[in-house]
Every structure is written in C-alpha cells, then in structure tokens.
C-alpha positions as a printed Julia matrix, in Angstrom:
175×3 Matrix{Float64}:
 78.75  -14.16  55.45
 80.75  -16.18  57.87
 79.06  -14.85  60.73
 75.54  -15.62  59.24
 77.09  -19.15  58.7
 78.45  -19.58  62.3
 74.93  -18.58  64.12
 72.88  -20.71  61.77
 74.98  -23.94  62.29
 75.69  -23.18  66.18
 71.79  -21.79  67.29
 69.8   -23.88  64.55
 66.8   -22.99  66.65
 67.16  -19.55  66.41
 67.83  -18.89  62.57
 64.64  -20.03  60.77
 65.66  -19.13  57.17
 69.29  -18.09  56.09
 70.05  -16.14  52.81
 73.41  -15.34  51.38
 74.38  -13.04  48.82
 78.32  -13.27  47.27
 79.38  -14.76  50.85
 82.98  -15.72  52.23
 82.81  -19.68  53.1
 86.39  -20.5   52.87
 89.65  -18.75  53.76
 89.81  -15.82  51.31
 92.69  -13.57  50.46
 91.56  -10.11  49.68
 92.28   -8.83  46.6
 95.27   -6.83  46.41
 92.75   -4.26  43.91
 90.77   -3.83  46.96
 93.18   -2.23  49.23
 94.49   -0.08  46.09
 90.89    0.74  45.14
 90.44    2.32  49.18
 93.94    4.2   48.83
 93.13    5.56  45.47
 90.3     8.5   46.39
 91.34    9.82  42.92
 90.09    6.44  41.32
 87.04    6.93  41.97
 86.83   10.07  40.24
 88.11    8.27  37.44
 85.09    5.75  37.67
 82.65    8.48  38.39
 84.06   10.07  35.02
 83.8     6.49  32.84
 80.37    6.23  34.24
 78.93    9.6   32.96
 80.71    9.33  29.75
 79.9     5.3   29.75
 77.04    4.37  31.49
 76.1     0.92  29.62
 79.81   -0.42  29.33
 80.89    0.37  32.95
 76.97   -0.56  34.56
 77.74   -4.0   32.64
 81.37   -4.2   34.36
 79.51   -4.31  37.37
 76.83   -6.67  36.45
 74.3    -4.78  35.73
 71.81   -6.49  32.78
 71.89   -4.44  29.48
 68.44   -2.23  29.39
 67.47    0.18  27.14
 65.16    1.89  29.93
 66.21    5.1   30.49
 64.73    4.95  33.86
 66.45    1.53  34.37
 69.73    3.05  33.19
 69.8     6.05  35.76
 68.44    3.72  38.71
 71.19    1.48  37.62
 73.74    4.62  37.44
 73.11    6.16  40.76
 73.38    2.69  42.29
 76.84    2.13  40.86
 77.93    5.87  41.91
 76.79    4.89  45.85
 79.07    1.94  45.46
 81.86    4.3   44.24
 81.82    6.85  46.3
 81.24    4.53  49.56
 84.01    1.74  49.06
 86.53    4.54  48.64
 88.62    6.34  51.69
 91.2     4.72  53.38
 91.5     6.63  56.28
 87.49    5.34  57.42
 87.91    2.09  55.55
 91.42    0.95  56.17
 91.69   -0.22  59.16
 88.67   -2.78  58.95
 90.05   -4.1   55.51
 92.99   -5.22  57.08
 90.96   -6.69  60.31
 88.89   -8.62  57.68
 91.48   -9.5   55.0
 93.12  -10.52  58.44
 89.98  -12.43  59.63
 89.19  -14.74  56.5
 92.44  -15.54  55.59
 92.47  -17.55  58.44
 89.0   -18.31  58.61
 88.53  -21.65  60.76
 86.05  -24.04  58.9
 82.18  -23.29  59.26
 79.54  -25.43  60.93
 78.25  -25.72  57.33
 77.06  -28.99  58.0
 75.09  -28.37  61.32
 72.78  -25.58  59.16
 69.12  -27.04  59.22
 67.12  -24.28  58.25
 66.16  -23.32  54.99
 68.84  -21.82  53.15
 69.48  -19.79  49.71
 73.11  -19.15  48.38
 72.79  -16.22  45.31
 76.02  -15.83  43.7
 77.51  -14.25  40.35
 79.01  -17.05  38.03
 81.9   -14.94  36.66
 82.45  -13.05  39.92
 86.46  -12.84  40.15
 86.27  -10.81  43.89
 85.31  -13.9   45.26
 84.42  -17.21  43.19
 81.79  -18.73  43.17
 83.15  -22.06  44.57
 82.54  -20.54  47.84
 78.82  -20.66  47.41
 79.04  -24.18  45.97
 81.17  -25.14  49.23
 78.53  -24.27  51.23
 75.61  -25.75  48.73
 77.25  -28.95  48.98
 77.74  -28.48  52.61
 74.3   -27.6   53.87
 71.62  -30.14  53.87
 68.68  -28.82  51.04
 70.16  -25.66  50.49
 69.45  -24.02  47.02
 72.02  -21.87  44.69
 71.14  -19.31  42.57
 74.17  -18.77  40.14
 73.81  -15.24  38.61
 75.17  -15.76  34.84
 77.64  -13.5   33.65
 77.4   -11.81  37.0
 80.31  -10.44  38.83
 80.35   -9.3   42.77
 77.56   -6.7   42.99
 75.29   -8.63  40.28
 72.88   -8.92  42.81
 73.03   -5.45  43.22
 71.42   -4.71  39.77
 68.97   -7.08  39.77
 65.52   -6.31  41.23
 64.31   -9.41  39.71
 66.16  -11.65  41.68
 66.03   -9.0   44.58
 62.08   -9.75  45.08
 62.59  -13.49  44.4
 64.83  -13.48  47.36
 62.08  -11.17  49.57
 59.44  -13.8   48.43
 61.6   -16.3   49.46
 62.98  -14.93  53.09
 58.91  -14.09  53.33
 57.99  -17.69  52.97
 60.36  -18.88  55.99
C-alpha cells in the first residue's frame, strides 16, 4: 500500500490508474494476533479443523458472503485454507513482520495529496486488522478518488468477493 502511494504521488506521470485493496496510509501498529498467529503453526491446524467442521461460520469470519452454492462454498473454502496455511511459519515469515511492523509504525506521511491519477480505495467496513479510516485518509486526501466500503467486511473481504473483484478489473481496464 504505502509504496503504491509513494510512486503515484512522486512519478504522477508514470502511474496512470492506482487501486488499493485494505491498504496501510497511516502509521499502523501490527496487531499483536499477527505475530502470535505466525508463531502458532499449531493454530492453523486448529483453523483448518473449524473450517472442515464449520465452513459457513468460519468463511463468514473472514468475510466471505453467506451462499448456499455448494460450488461457491468450496471455492470459498479452499481460498480461506491458502490463506491459512500461507500466513503461518515464523521461521519464513518472521523476520519481514518485524521489518514491516517496524516500517509502518513509523511510516512518514504519504504524498497523498500529489496523486493525480485515477484512483479506487476498496476497503472492509468492520475490518479490525486495519480500519478503515485509513482508506478514508487517503479518500479525503487524493483529489477524485473513489471508496468502495465493503459492508460487514473484515481484512480479506475482498478476497471472497468476485463481484467486486471484476468491478475492480473493469475498472483498472478502463484507465
């Protein structure tokens, strides 16, 4: 996110359309659950477990919509065990968690202002990870930009939503 910020407000002719999904804009302080989440290999066997034995409760945790696809609902399920199994393992993940929990605590302010180009902020309204004030930080920042707040949706909303997945395509297309 922040880097996408920086090269669109510092090379305005180079960036001709600039889309950001759940992105830092502010100095962030990374959830203590995150770092316990990478430590805790055996957690995610515990979340593979509540997902096989609970698809709909723990695919809505993550902001998936309620379906009643089956389809939908094993699309939906493999998705959520990918983000599992790959935001788990300290010793690969560790030691750029702490460079970026590092990096946006102290995140110097963005050229927000100096962003030109067409710009699209998509962000989950109940997303506790990182709040959505971020995204309206940078909407009120950036000259014409336009927010899509996902209701109800938490950090990977985004994730679980090919609707608003091939509005954002269409979108990025039309820059």
């Amino acid at each position: 996110g922040p880097a996408g910020y920086a090269l669109a407000g510092a090379q305005p002719d180079r960036v001709t359309g600039l889309m950001q999904v759940e992105s830092i804009a502010l100095p962030a302080t990374a959830p203590r659950v995150g770092r316990l989440g990478l430590r805790l290999t055996p957690l995610a066997a515990v979340a593979a477990w509540m997902l096989d034995r609970f698809p709909s409760r723990m695919l809505t945790s993550m902001g998936a919509p309620p379906t009643s696809d089956p389809d939908q609902q094993a699309a939906q399920t493999a998705l959520a065990r990918g983000i599992i199994t790959t935001a788990t393992g300290w010793d690969r993940l560790g030691a750029g968690y702490d460079n970026d929990a590092a990096q946006f605590a102290t995140l110097s302010p963005l050229p927000l202002h100096a962003i030109t180009c067409p710009t699209l902020l998509v962000h989950g309204a109940a997303d506790t990870r990182l709040p959505i004030a971020h995204a309206e930080h940078a909407h009120t920042s950036i000259t014409g930009s336009q927010l899509r707040r996902i209701d109800r949706g938490g950090h990977t909303a985004f994730l679980f939503r090919p609707d608003l997945q091939h509005d954002a395509v269409i979108w990025l297309q039309d820059r």
